[in-house]
C-alpha positions as a printed Julia matrix, in Angstrom:
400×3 Matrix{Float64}:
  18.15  -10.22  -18.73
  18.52   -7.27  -16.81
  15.14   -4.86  -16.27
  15.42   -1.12  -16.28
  16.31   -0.44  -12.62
  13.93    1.47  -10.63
  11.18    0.58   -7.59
   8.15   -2.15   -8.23
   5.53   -0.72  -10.35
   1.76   -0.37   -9.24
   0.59   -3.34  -11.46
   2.98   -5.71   -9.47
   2.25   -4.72   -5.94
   0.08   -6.94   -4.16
  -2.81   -5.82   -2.8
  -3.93   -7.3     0.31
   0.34   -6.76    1.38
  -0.47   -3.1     0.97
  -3.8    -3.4     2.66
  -2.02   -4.62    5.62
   0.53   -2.19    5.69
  -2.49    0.44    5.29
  -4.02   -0.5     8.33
  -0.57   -1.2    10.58
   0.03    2.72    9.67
  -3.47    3.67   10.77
  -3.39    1.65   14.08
  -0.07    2.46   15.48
  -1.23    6.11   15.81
  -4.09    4.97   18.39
  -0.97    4.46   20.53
   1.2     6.79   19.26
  -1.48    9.37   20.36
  -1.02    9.16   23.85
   2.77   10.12   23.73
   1.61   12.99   21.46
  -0.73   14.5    24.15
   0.86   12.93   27.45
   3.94   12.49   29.23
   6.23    9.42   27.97
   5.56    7.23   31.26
   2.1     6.79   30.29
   2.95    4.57   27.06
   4.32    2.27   30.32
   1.71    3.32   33.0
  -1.47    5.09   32.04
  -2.51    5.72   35.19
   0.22    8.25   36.01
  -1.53   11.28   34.06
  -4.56   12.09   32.88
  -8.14   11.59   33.98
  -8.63    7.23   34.22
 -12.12    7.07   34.85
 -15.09    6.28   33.15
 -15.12    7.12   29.06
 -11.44    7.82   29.67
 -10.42    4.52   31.02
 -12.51    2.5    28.14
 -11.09    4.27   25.54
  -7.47    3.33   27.06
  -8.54    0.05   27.61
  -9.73   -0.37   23.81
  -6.68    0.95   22.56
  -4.23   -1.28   24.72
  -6.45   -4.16   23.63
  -6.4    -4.02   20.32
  -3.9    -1.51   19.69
  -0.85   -1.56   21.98
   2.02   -3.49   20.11
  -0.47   -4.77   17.99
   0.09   -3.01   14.91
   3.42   -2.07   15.56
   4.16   -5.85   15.3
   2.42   -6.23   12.04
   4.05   -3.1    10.6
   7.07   -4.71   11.83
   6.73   -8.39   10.54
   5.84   -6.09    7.09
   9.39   -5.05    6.78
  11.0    -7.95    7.43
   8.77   -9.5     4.53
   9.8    -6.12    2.62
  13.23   -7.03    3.06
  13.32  -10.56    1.23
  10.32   -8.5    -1.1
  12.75   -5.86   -2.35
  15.51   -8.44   -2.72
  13.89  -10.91   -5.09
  12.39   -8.29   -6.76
  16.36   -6.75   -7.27
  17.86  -10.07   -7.88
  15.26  -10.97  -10.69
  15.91   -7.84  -12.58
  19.52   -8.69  -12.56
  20.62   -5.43  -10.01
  23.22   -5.39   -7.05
  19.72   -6.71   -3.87
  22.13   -6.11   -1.14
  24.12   -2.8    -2.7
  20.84   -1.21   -2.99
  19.5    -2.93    0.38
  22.06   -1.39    2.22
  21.09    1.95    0.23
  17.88    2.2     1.25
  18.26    1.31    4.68
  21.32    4.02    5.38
  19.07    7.1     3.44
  15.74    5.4     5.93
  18.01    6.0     9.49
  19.06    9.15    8.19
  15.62   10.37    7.82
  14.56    8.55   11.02
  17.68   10.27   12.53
  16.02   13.49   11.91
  12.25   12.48   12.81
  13.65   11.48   15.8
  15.35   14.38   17.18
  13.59   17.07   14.81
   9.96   16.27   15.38
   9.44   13.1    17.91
  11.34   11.11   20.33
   9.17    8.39   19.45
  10.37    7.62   15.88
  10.32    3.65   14.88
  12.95    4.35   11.38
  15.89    4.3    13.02
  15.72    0.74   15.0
  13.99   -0.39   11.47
  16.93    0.58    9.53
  20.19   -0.98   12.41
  17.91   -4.04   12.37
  17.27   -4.52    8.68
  21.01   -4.23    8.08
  21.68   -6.57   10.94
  19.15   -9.11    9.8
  19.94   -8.98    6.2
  22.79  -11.85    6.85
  20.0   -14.2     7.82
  18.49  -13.82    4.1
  19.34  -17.51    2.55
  17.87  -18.96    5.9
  14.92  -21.32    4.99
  11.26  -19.83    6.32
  11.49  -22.73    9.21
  15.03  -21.34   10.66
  14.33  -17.66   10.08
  11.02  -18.45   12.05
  12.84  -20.36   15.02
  15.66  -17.7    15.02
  12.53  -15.29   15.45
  11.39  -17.19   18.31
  14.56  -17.12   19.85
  14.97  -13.34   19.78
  11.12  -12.92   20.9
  12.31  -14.96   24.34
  14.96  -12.6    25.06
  13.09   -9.62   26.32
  10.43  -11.37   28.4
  13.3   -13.27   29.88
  15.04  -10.06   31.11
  12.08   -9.03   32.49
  10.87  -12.0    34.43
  14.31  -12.32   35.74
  14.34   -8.76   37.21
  10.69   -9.21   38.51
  11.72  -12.26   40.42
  15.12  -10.57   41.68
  14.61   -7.45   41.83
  10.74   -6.82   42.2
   9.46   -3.34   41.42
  12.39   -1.66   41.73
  14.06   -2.91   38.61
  11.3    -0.59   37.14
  10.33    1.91   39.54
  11.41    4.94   38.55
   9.75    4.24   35.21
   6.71    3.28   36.6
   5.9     6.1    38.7
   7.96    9.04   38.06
   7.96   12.38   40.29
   5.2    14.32   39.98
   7.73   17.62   39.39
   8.94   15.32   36.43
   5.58   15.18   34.62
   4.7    18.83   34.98
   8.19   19.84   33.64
   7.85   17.68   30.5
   4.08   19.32   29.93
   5.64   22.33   30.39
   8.96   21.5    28.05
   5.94   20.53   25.29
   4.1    23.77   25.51
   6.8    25.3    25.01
   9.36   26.22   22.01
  10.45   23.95   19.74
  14.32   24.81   21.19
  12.58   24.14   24.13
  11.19   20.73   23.22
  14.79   19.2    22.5
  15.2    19.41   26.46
  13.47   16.58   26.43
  13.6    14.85   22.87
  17.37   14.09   22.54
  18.02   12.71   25.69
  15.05   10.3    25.34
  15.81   10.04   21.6
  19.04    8.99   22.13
  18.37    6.49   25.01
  16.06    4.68   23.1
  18.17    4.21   20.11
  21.3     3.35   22.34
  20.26    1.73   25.75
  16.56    1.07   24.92
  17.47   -0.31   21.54
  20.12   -3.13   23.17
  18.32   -3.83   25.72
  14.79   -4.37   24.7
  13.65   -2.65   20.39
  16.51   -4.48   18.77
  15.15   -8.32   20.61
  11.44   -7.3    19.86
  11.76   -5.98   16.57
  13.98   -8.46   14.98
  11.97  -10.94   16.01
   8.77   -9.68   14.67
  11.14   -9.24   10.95
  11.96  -12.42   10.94
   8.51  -14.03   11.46
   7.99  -11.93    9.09
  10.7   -13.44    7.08
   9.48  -16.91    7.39
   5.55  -15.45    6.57
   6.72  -14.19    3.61
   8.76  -17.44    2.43
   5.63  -19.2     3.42
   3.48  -17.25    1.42
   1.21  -16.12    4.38
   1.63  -12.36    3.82
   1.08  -12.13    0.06
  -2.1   -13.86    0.36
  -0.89  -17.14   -1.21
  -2.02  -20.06    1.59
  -5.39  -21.42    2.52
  -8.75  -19.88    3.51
  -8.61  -22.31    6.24
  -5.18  -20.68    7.4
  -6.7   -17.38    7.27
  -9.07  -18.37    9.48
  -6.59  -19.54   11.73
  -5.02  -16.91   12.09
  -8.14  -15.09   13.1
  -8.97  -17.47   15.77
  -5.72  -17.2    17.19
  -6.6   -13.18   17.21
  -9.14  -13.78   19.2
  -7.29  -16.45   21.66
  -5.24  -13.12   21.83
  -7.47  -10.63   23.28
  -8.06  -12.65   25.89
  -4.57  -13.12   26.93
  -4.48   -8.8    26.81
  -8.11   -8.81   29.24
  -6.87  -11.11   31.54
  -3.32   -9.0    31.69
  -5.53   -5.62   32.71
  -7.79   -7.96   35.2
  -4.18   -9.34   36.5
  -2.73   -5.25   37.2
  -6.17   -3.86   38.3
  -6.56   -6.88   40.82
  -2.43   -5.88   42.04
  -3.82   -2.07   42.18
  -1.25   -1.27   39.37
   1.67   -1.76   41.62
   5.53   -1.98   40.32
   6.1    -5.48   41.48
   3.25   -6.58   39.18
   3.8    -4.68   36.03
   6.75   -7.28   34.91
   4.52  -10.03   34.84
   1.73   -7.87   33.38
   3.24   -6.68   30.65
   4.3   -10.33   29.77
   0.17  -10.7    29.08
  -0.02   -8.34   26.09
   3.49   -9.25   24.62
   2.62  -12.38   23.74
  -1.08  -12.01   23.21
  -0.04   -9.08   20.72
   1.23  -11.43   18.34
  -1.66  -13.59   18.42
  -3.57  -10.06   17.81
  -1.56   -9.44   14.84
  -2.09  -12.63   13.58
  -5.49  -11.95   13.75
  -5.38   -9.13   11.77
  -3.39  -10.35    9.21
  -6.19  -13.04    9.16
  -8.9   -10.2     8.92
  -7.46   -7.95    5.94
  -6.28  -11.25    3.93
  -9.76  -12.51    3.98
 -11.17   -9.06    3.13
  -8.92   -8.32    0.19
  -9.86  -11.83   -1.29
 -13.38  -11.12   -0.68
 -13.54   -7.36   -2.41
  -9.85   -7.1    -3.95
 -11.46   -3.87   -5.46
 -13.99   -2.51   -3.15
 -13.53    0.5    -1.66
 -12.11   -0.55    1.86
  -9.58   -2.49    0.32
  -8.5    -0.26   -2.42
  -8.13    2.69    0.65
  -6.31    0.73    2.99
  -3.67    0.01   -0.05
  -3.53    3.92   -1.08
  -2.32    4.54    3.12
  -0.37    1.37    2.45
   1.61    2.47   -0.83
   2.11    5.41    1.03
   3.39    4.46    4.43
   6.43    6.14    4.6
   4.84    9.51    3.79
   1.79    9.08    6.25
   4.08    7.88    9.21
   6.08   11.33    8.86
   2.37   13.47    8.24
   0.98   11.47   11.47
   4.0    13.55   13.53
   3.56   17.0    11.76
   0.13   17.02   12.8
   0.33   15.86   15.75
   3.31   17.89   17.04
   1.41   20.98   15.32
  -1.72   19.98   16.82
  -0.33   19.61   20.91
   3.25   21.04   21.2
   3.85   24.23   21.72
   4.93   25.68   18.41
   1.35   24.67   17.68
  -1.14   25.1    19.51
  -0.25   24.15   22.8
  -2.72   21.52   24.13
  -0.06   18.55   25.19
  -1.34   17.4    28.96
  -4.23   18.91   27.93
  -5.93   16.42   26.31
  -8.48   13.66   27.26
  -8.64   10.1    25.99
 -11.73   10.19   24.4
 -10.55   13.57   22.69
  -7.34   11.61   21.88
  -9.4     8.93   20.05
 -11.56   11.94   18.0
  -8.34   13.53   16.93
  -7.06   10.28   15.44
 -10.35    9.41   13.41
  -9.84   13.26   12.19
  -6.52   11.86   10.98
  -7.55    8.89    9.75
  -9.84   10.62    7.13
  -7.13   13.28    6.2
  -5.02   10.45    5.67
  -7.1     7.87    3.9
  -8.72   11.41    1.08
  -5.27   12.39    0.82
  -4.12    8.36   -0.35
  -6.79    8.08   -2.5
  -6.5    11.34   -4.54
  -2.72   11.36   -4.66
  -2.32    7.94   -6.12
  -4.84    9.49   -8.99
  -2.24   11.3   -10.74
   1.17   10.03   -8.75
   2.84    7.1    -8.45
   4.47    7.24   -4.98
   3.99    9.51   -2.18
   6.14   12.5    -2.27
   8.88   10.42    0.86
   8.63    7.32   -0.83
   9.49    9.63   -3.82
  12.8    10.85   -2.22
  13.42    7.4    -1.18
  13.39    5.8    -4.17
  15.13    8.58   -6.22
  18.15    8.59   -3.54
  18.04    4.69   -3.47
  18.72    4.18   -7.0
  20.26    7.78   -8.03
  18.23    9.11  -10.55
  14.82   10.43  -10.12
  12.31    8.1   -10.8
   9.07    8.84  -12.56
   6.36   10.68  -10.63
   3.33   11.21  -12.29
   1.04    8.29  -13.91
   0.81    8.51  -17.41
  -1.95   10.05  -18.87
């Protein structure tokens, strides 16, 4: 029998999934942060800008341990699992899964397509979208091959990279690395300045990462991560379905991870943050990020068993169910906040000030959840989404 068409309702969502996805969204801006207020490099090498001393160092070095490519890799093993999610869920109610799939996907780059050279060079829609309709062929794969397949596509970019660090040494990298002082003060300057200005600098490095960047190194990484997230989904790991015991696991292996990440910064601090040793110190958090992932995964799982409707949990889920509309409020702010449109302060900033601006977002963001999800049944993008996905508009306010 064929259901009325239309997105997954509230009561069917599962919790601790949306949990997750809450706290991916609030942990990738920790990151996302420091290409907000700095020059690009420093995502690569923080030491290039910016005070890295003292409070200023630690809060860099808590936000590369437990943040860099952390949460970026569960938000990405997320939509893989959404993938196979929003499938079944189509297929069940008798509607065309991969018409719609491919839908969604096309409207999602075409608003990532205008993030991206709009607002922020640093927009993550557009490699989600090419690699969701890439991947989708791998759909009838059992959870074992989808999660070998994943391996297989993790190996690629670490392979590059140890291959150029062997051959090539610190030049395969160096411009990167350490860019010309001149360079750094123009893009400061490019930032404080207009928003006609700003696309100086946003297109070009839009467009390089979603051509060059996104061969060579997103497309590897990020399929990956969706297909373990595939195979975590078919296993039952992300909805919550397996073992305490595997939970636990998981949060072991989280802390197996950290490790790896410490002994990656002891590694470049002992090289005095030199080109040559960056390739094989970056290798450190790329695979210890999964295990930090895992870890977290481990973490909220646990949690949402534990108080499925305490008051954590049920925030978390609000951010969660409304991902799509809190990744796109994370750049207005921002961009408002430091470029110069706004009010100016990009290369301005401090560490610790960059920390204190995202717990100020965090609390807009978690209020603004809660009290939406009162009286609405979707954020106002997901909204759009949905309403251009299955062309009609869908239903937006809860019944009273």
């Amino acid at each position: 029998m064929t259901r009325d068409a239309g997105p997954t309702p509230p009561s069917e969502r599962i919790v601790s999934l949306d949990a997750l996805r809450g706290l991916a969204l609030l942990g990738i801006l920790v990151i996302n942060v420091w290409v907000f207020t700095m020059p690009e490099a420093t995502l690569l090498n923080p030491t290039v800008y910016g005070d890295f001393t003292g409070a200023n160092y630690w809060a860099w070095f808590a936000g590369h341990v437990f943040g860099q490519s952390k949460f970026i890799t569960l938000f990405s093993a997320l939509f893989g699992a959404g993938i196979l999610l929003f499938l079944d869920s189509k297929a069940e109610k008798g509607q065309p899964a991969v018409r719609l799939h491919y839908r969604r996907t096309a409207i999602l780059i075409a608003i990532g397509l205008m993030h991206a050279y709009l607002l922020w060079y640093g927009d993550i829609l557009v490699a989600y979208g090419v690699t969701g309709l890439v991947l989708i062929v791998f759909r009838d794969l059992e959870a074992k091959q989808l999660a070998a397949l994943g391996g297989l596509f993790l190996l690629f970019v670490p392979t590059m990279e140890l291959l150029a660090a062997v051959t090539l040494g610190g030049d395969a990298i160096a411009g990167q690395w350490a860019p010309a002082e001149a360079a750094l003060r123009q893009e400061v300057a490019t930032y404080r300045g207009g928003w006609l200005e700003q696309l100086d600098h946003r297109v070009p490095s839009s467009f390089q990462r979603q051509t060059t960047g996104y061969i060579g190194s997103t497309f590897w990484r990020v399929g990956g991560i969706m297909l373990l997230g595939m195979a975590l989904y078919r296993w039952g790991v992300l909805t919550g379905e397996r073992s305490t015991r595997l939970y636990r696991r998981l949060v072991a292996g989280g802390v197996v991870g950290v490790g790896i990440v410490v002994a990656g910064v002891a590694y470049i601090e002992a090289n005095d943050w030199s080109a040559d040793a960056a390739l094989y110190w970056r290798q450190f958090n790329y695979w210890g990020s999964l295990l930090v992932a895992g870890g977290y995964l481990g973490l909220v799982t646990l949690f949402a068993r534990w108080r499925p409707n305490g008051p954590v949990t049920r925030a978390l889920a609000a951010v969660g169910r409304t991902a799509f509309t809190n990744y796109l409020l994370q750049t207005v702010i921002a961009t408002t906040v430091f470029y110069g449109h706004g009010l100016g302060l990009f290369g301005s900033v401090s560490r610790v000030e960059q920390l204190g601006f995202v717990v100020a977002v965090w609390a807009v963001q978690v209020v603004l959840s809660v009290l939406w999800l009162r009286y609405f049944r979707f954020g106002p993008v997901e909204w759009v989404w949905r309403t251009l996905t299955y062309g009609e508009p869908q239903p937006m306010r809860k019944p009273e």
